[in-house]
C-alpha positions as CSV (number, residue, x, y, z in Angstrom):
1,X,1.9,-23.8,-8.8
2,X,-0.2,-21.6,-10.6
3,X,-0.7,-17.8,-10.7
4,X,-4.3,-18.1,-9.2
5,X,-2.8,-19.8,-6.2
6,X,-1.5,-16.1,-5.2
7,X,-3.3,-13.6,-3.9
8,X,-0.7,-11.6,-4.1
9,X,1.3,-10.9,-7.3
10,X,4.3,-8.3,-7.4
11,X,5.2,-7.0,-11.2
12,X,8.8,-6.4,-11.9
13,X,10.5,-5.9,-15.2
14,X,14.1,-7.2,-15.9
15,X,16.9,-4.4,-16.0
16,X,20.0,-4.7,-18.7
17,X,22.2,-5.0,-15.2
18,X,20.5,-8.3,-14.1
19,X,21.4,-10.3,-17.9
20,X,24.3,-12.1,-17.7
21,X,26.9,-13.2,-20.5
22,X,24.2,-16.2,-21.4
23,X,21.7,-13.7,-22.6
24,X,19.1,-14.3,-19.5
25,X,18.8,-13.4,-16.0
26,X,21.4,-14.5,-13.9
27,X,20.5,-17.1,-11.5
28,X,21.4,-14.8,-8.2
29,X,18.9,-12.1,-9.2
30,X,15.7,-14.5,-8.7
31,X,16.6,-14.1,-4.4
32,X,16.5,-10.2,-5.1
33,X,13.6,-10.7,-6.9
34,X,12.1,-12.6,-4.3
35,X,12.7,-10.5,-1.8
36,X,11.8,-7.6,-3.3
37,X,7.9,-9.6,-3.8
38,X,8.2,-10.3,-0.1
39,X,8.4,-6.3,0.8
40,X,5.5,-5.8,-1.9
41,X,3.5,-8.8,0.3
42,X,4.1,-6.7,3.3
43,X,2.3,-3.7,1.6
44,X,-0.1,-5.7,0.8
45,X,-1.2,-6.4,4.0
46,X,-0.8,-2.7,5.4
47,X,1.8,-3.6,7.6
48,X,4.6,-1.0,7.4
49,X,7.2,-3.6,8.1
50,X,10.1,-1.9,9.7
51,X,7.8,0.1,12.4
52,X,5.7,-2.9,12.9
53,X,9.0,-5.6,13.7
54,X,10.0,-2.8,16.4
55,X,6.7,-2.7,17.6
56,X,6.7,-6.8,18.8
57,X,10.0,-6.7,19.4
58,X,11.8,-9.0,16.6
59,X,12.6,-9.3,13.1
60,X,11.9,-11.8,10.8
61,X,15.0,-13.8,8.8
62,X,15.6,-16.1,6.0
63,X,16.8,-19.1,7.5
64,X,16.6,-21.3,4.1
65,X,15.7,-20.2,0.7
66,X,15.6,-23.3,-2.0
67,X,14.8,-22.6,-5.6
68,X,13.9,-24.8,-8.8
69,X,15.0,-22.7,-12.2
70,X,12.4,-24.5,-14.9
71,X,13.0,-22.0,-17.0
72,X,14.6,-18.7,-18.6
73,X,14.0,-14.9,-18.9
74,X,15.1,-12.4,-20.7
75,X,16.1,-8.6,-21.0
76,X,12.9,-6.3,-20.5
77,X,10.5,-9.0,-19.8
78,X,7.4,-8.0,-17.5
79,X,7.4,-10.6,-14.4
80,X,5.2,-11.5,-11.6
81,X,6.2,-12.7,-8.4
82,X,3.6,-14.5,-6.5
83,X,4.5,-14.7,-2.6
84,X,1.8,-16.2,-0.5
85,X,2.3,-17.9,3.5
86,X,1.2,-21.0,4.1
87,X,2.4,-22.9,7.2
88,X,3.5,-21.4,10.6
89,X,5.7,-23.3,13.3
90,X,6.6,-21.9,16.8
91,X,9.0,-19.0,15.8
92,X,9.2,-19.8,11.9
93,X,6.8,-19.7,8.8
94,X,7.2,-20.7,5.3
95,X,6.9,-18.8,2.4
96,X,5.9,-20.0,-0.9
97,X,7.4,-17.8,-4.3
98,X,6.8,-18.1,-8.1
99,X,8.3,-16.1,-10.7
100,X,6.0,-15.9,-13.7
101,X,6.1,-14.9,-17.2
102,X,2.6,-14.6,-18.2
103,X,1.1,-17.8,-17.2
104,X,4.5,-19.4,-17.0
105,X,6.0,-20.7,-14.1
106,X,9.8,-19.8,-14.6
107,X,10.9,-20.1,-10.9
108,X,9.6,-22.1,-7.9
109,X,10.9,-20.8,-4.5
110,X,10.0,-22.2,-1.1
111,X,11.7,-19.8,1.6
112,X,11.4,-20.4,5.6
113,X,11.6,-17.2,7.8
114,X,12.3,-17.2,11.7
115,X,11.3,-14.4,14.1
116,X,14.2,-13.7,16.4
117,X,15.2,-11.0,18.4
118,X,17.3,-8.2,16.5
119,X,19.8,-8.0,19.0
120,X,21.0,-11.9,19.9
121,X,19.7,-13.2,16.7
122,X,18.0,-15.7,19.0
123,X,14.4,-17.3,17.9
124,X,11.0,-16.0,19.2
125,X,7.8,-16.9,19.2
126,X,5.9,-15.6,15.8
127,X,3.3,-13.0,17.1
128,X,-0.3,-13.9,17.0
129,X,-1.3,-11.0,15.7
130,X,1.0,-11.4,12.6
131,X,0.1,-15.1,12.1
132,X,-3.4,-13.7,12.4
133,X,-3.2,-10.8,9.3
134,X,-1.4,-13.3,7.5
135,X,-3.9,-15.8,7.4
136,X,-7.0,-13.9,7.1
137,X,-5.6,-12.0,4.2
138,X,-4.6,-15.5,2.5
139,X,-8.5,-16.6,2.8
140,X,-9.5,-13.5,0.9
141,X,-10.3,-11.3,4.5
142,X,-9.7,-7.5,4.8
143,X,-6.9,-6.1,6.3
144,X,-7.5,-2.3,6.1
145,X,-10.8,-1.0,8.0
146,X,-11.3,2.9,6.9
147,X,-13.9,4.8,9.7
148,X,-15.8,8.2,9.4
149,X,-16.2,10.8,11.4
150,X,-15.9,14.3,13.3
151,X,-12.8,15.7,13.3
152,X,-12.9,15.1,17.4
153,X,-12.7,11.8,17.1
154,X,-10.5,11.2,14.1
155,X,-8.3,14.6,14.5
156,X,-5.3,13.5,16.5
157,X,-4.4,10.8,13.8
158,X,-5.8,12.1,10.8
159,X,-3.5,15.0,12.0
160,X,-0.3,13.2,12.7
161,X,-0.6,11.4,9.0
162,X,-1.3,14.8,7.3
163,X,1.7,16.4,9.3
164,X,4.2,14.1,8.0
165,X,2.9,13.9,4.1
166,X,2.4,17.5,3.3
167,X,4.6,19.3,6.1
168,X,7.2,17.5,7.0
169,X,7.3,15.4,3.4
170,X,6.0,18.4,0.6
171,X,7.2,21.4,3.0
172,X,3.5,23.1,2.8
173,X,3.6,25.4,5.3
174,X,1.7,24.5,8.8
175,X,-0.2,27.8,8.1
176,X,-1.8,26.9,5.1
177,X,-2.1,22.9,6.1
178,X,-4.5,23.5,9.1
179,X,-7.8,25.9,8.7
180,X,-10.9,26.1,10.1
181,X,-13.1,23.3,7.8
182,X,-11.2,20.6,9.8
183,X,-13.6,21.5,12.3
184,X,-17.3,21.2,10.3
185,X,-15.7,18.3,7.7
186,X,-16.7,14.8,8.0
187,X,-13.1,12.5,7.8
188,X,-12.1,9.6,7.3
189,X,-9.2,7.8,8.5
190,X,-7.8,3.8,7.1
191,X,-6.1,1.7,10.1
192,X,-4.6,-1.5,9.3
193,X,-4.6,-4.7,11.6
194,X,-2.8,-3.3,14.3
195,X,-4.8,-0.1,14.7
196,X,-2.2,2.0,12.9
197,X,-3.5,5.2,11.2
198,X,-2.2,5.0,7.1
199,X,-4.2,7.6,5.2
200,X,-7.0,10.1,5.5
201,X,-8.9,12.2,3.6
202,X,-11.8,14.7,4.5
203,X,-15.4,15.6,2.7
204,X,-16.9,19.2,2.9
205,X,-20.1,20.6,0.9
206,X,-18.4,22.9,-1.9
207,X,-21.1,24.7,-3.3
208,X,-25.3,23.5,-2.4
209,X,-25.7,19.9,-4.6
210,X,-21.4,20.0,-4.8
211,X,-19.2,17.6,-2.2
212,X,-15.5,18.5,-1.9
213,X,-12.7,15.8,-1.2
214,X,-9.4,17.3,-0.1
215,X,-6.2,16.8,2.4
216,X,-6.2,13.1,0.8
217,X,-3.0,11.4,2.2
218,X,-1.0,8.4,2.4
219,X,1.7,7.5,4.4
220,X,5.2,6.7,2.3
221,X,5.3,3.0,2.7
222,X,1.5,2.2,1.7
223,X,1.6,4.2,-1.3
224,X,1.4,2.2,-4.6
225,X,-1.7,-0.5,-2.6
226,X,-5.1,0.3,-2.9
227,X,-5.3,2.4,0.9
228,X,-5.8,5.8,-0.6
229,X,-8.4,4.4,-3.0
230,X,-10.5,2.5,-0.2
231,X,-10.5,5.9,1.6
232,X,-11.7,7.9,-1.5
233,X,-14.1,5.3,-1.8
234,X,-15.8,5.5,1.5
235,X,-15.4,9.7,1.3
236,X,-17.3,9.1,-2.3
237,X,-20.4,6.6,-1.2
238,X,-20.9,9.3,1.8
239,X,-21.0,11.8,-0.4
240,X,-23.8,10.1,-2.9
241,X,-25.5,9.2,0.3
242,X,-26.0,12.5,1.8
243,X,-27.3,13.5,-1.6
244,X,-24.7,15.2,-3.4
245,X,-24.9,15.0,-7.8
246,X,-21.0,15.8,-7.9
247,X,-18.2,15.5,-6.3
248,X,-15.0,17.9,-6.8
249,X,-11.3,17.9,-5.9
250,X,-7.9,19.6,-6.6
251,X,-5.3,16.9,-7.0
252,X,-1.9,17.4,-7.2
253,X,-0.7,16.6,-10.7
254,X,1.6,14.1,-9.4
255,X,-1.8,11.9,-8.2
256,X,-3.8,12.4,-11.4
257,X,-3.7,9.5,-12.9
258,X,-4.9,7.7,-9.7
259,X,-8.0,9.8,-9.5
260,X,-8.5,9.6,-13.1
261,X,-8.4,5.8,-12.3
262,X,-11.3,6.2,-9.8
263,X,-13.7,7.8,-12.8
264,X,-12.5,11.5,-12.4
265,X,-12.4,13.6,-15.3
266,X,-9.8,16.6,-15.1
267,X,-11.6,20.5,-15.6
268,X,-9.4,23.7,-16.6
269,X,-5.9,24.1,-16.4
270,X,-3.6,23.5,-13.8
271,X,-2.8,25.8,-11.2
272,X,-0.6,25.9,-8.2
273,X,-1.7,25.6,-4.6
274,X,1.0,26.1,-1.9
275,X,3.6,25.7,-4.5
276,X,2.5,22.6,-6.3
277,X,0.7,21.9,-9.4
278,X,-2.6,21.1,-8.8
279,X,-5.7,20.1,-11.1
280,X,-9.6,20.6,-10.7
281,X,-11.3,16.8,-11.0
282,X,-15.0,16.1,-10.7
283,X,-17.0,13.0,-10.7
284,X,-20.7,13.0,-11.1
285,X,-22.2,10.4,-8.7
């Protein structure tokens, strides 16, 4: 197997704790490893796992795991752990893993999960709908779908999502979360597979020529994919597309370097807004 035969590839870098007395990893660590790439796979397709197993009623389960060591690594050394699904039976699916080291093949896994109820442990049927996401984001397919519009048609979720990042999460208080621009503001709101809401943002005219992006937010187990980008994307091209030269935004100082990413260039100092450190960005479009 080769590193292009993943589409998804999960970066990890060995810890001194994971050497043993031979100088390299220890053997063991490659199944943490593994399964660590598995819950980065699960990000990958939008799917936060836990909420979405309760949801259809089961769990999924390692029923065998077989690995062939070809090779050694050491203290420090930046991995990648391809993970990709490739072949689904009644209640079970195998599961293909690769540790690499660059464009060396170090570790060749080949794991089988079964869905089975959480309770008796007792095999299910593998959803459709799981088998579906799985294998359309295998061929290259989207999984996240991000929709505009009025805050009466996007409010209740876009609400719900913003609740639990900045109220519940950052302790803003409600006061200052909710004003009066949610009303006017064009939003936009990113739904995976399943139709769950995972981020939002909104767009708002700052000054005449000037778009503002604000009240970006991800939910905690899709931060780290490219979710929040896709919506700043689609917030962006509406903004060039209604006319706007510029676009503006206060990001928290935390999120900098992911705007900075997106071809934002900080302006002035940073200042705090509800009791976190926030600096001006702008973008010309």
């Amino acid at each position: 197997m080769k590193r292009t035969d993943f589409r998804h590839l999960e970066p990890l870098r060995v810890r001194w704790a994971e050497v043993d007395a031979q100088g390299i990893v220890f053997n063991g660590h490659y199944l943490t490893y593994l399964d660590t790439a598995i819950s980065g796979y699960w990000r990958a397709l939008a799917i936060p796992y836990a909420e979405t197993m309760k949801s259809m009623g089961g769990d999924l389960y390692v029923r065998r795991a077989t690995l062939d060591y070809r090779g050694s690594t050491r203290y420090d050394d930046r991995l990648d752990i391809g993970i990709r699904c490739r072949e689904f039976g009644n209640s079970s699916m195998k599961v293909d893993g690769a540790v690499f080291h660059g464009d060396q093949m170090l570790v060749q896994a080949e794991m089988i999960y079964v869905f089975a109820d959480p309770g008796t442990q007792t095999p299910a049927r593998l959803p459709d709908a799981l088998r579906r996401v799985m294998h359309d984001f295998e061929a290259g397919q989207a999984v996240v779908d991000v929709a505009l519009g009025p805050w009466g048609e996007l409010g209740e979720p876009a609400a719900a999502i913003r609740r639990q990042v900045f109220i519940e999460e950052q302790h803003i208080p409600a006061d200052m979360e909710w004003d009066s621009a949610d009303a006017s503001c064009l939003h936009a709101l990113a739904r995976n597979r399943f139709g769950v809401p995972l981020a939002t943002g909104r767009l708002l005219e700052h000054v005449p020529g000037v778009a503002k992006i604000g009240r970006m937010a991800v939910l905690r187990p899709m931060r780290g994919t490219r979710i929040g980008r896709q919506v700043l994307d689609a917030l962006m091209a509406e903004a060039k597309k209604q006319g706007y030269r510029e676009v503006l935004l206060h990001a928290q100082l935390s999120a900098e370097n992911f705007y900075l990413r997106a071809g934002f260039q900080r302006r002035g100092e940073p200042f705090e807004e509800a009791g976190i450190g926030h600096v001006e960005m702008v973008r010309a479009l």
